[in-house]
Steps between C-alpha positions, in 0.01 A plus 500: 500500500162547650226492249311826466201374602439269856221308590320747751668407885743326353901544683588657181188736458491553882893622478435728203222703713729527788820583302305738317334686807816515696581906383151565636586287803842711555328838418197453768737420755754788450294739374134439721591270777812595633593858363864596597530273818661195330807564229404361165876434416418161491769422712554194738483791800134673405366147653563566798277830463272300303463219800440754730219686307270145450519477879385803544256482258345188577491601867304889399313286221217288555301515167614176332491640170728764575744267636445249194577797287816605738666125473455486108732853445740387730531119387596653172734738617638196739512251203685821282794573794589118577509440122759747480679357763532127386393544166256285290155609443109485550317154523129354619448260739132299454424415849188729547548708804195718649288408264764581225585324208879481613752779561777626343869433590833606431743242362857538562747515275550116363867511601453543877246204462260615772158426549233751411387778773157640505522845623120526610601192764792678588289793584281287716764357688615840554156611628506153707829546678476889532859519580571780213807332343313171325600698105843551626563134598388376157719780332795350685417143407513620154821657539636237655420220204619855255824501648556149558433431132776769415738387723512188305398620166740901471372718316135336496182762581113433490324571212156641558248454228330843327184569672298684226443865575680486825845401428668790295569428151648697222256784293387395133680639254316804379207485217599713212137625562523630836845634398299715265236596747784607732647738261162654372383537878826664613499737241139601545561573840570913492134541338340226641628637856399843365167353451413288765679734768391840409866573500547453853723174440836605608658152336560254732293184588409553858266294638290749622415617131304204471283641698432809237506215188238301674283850580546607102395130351168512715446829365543393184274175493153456669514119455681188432323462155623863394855429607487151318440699221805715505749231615711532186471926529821668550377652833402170654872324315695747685318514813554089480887612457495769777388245775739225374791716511432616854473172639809409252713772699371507792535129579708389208345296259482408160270540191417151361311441202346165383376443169162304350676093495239315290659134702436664816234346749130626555550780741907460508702814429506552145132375452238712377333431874776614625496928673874427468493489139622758263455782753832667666505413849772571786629202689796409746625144394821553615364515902414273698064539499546799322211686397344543133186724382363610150455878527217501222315240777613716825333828320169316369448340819448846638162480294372184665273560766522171645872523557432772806846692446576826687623835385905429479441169388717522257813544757327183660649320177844532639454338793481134307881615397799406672702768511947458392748390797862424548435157446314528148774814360766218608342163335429716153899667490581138569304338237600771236878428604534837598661397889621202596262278764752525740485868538120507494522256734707734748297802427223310634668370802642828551083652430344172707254775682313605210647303204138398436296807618353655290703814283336851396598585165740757602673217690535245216812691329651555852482048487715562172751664629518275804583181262738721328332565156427904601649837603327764696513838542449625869156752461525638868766755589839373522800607702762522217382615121862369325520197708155416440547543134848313535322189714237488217747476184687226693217273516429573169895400421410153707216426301653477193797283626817722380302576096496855681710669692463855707764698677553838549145607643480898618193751509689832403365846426540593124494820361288496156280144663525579861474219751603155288583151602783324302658174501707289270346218330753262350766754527266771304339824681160534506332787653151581636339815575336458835257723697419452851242665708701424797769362605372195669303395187609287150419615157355230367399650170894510450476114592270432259716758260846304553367089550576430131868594529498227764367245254752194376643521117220382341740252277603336816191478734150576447397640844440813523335754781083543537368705687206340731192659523223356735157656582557692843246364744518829759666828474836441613890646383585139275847396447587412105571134383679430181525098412780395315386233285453386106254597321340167480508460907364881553189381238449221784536728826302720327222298395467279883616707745313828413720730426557763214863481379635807271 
C-alpha cells in the first residue's frame, strides 16, 4: 500500500497526481481537443485516428504550450488503450525528461513479463518517424507477447489494474438518506412542477426545460448569498432533483449518496471539506470517464459572477455526460446475469459500427431488445394488424422460454365489444377490445391493456412485463418496449440506464 501521504516529487506522490488527473486528461482531449474526429471507444483501432490527429496538430500548431498540453491528453488516453490491451497498470519512471521530474508509464501485466512502455516516448517516436502507423506497431507487439502467453498458458487473459474514476466500477449501494430524499422529491413533483413551471410542464425531462428551470431560479434569487440561504427550501430541493433526473434519463446515470465518515481524510469524500459530502449528487461509475455533478452546486454556480456562464448553461451540464451505448446496455445485462457474455459478445460484433456511439434515450430500450431482454411494438403503420399483433405475442412466448404459451391469435369484429383481439394463453381465451384509427396502425393502449396476461406464474418465475418509458428527445411516432425482467433487475435498468419502467 502506498502511504497517504508522499514526500512532495516523490515516484509515489508524482504517480498519485498523474493517476488522479488522468479523467481530466481523457475529458480535454475528447471533449476540447479533438471533438468527434477520434472514437473514444478506447479501442486498439481509435489510434490510428489518434496518430493521425498529433501529426496534424503538431504540423498546424506551433505554440509550444498548446502542443505540451496536446501530448499530455493523448499520453493518457495512449497509456489507457495499450493497458487494455496487455493488461497491467500505471507506473513512474524517475529519469527527468524536459525538465520533468520523470514520466509516467504503463506496466504490463506481470505475466507477459515485459518491460515498461512510456507512451509520451512512443508519441515522440511517432512524431519522429511520421510514418502514421508507429501506435499500431506497438499494439501488435503487445498482441503478439498476449497471444503467445495464451498459447502456452489456455485460458490465461491480462488483467488491467482499476484506474480510479476512469475504469468503470460498480455504483454504491444506496444511502437510506438519499433513498428518502428520492421518495419525498418524486412525490413533490406535481406541485413543485406546478410551481416552478407555471403549469406549462407537460411531464417529461427534456433537456430543453432546463432552459425554463434555469430562467425561473434567476428569477427567484438575486445572488449567491440569497440562494445559500434557501438551499434546504423545497423549491431549491426539487429544482436540485429536476436537473439530476434529466441528466439521469437523458444520459443514464445514477443518484449516489455519500454520508459524513468521521475516519475519512481532510478533503476526501465523506469529510466535512468535502462538496461531495452529504449532498445528493448524480454520477456515472459504471462508464468508462463518466461524468458526475451536484445539482445544488450546478444551480448556485449560476450566482457566481466569476464563473462567466451563459443563458442555457444549465444544458451545458450535460455535455460532461457520456451518454448509454450498445456496449455499456451489454456489459450491465452481463454483469446482472441477465445474458450470457457470449451473446453480448455477438450483438456487438453483429453492432461493431456504432456499438460504442453514443445512444438517445429513445434508443437505449431498442439495445434491450437487441440482446434479447425486450419486446417492441412497431409505432409506424404496419402492413398487417393480426399478424402484427400475432409477431408481437410470439416474441413475448420466446421470452419467457415455454412458462407461456400463445396460439390462436385473430382480430374479429364482435357484436356487443366490436373490433377485439384474442388469443389463447396456456390453453385459456383471453380477449381484448381493440380500436384502431386505421388500419395500418397498432393499439397500443390494448398492449399495455393485455401485457400482464403474458406474464409467467408468478410461483414459477418472477419476470414479468414493464412497460419502458424514456423521455422523447423530438416529436416523432415511438415504438413501445416492454422488458421482461425481475423485479430486482428492472430496479437496476431502471436506476442506470434511464429509463422509467411501469
Amino acid at each position: 500500500m502506498v502511504p497517504e501521504t508522499q514526500p512532495e516529487n516523490s515516484p509515489q506522490e508524482l504517480l498519485q497526481q498523474w493517476i488522479g488527473d488522468l479523467p481530466y486528461q481523457l475529458l480535454l482531449l475528447e471533449k476540447v481537443l479533438l471533438g468527434r474526429s477520434v472514437p473514444f471507444d478506447y479501442s486498439p483501432e481509435s489510434l490510428e485516428t489518434l496518430e493521425a490527429r498529433l501529426l496534424e496538430h503538431h504540423d498546424s500548431v506551433q505554440e509550444p504550450e498548446q502542443r505540451a498540453k496536446f501530448v499530455e491528453s493523448a499520453t493518457a488516453y495512449l497509456g489507457e488503450v495499450l493497458l487494455g490491451i496487455a493488461g497491467g497498470g500505471w507506473g513512474w519512471n524517475t529519469r527527468p525528461v524536459d525538465e520533468r521530474p520523470g514520466q509516467p508509464v504503463v506496466w504490463p501485466d506481470p505475466d507477459l513479463e515485459l518491460s515498461p512502455i512510456a507512451p509520451r516516448l512512443l508519441i515522440a517516436h511517432a512524431l519522429r518517424v511520421r510514418t502514421g502507423n508507429a501506435f499500431a506497431h506497438e499494439v501488435e507487439r503487445l498482441r503478439e507477447a498476449v497471444s503467445a502467453l495464451q498459447d502456452a498458458v489456455p485460458g490465461w487473459k491480462p488483467v488491467k489494474e482499476h484506474t480510479p474514476r476512469v475504469d468503470p466500477t460498480v455504483p454504491m449501494p444506496e444511502d437510506p438518506a438519499l433513498t428518502a430524499w428520492l421518495d419525498e422529491r418524486s412525490k413533490a413533483l406535481p406541485a413543485w412542477a406546478e410551481g416552478a413551471f407555471n403549469g406549462a410542464w407537460r411531464g417529461h425531462f427534456h433537456p430543453d426545460t432546463l432552459d425554463w428551470l434555469e430562467t425561473v431560479v434567476r428569477q427567484r434569487f438575486a445572488t449567491v448569498e440569497e440562494f445559500d440561504a434557501a438551499r434546504d427550501d423545497p423549491f431549491v430541493q426539487g429544482a436540485c432533483w429536476y436537473l439530476g433526473e434529466v441528466i439521469r434519463r437523458v444520459k443514464g446515470a445514477v443518484w449516489q449518496y455519500i454520508p459524513f465518515d468521521p475516519d475519512a481524510g481532510p478533503g476526501a469524500p465523506g469529510s466535512r471539506e468535502s462538496p461531495w459530502t452529504e449532498v445528493p449528487f448524480i454520477d456515472q461509475p459504471d462508464k468508462r470517464v463518466g461524468g458526475a455533478a451536484i445539482p445544488l452546486g450546478c444551480l448556485r454556480e449560476l450566482f457566481l459572477e466569476e464563473n462567466g456562464l451563459a443563458e442555457g448553461s444549465l444544458q451545458d451540464v450535460l455535455v460532461w455526460f457520456r451518454a448509454t451505448s450498445y456496449a455499456h446496455v451489454g456489459a450491465l445485462l452481463a454483469r446482472m446475469g441477465m445474458v450470457p457474455q457470449e451473446k453480448v459478445d455477438r450483438v456487438l460484433v453483429e453492432y461493431a459500427d456504432f456499438a460504442h456511439h453514443e445512444l438517445p434515450p429513445h434508443e437505449v430500450p431498442d439495445a434491450l431488445e437487441a440482446f434479447g431482454v425486450a419486446i417492441s411494438a412497431h409505432g409506424d403503420d404496419v402492413d398487417d394488424l393480426e399478424g402484427s399483433y400475432a409477431w408481437f405475442l410470439a416474441d413475448a412466448e420466446a421470452l419467457t422460454e415455454g412458462a407461456v404459451t400463445i396460439t390462436d391469435v385473430q382480430l374479429r369484429e364482435d357484436e356487443e365489444l366490436g373490433e377485439v383481439l384474442e388469443f389463447k394463453r396456456n390453453g385459456v381465451l383471453v380477449t381484448q377490445q381493440t380500436e384502431h384509427e386505421s388500419d395500418d396502425y397498432l393499439d397500443h393502449l390494448a398492449i399495455l391493456e393485455f401485457i400482464d396476461h403474458l406474464d409467467p406464474d408468478p410461483e414459477d418465475d418472477p419476470r414479468r412485463f414493464y412497460v419502458v418509458q424514456f423521455v422523447h428527445i423530438r416529436p416523432s411516432t415511438y415504438d413501445s418496449y416492454y422488458l421482461f425482467a425481475t423485479p430486482e433487475q428492472a430496479t437496476v435498468l431502471e436506476k442506470q440506464l434511464g429509463l422509467e419502467l411501469h
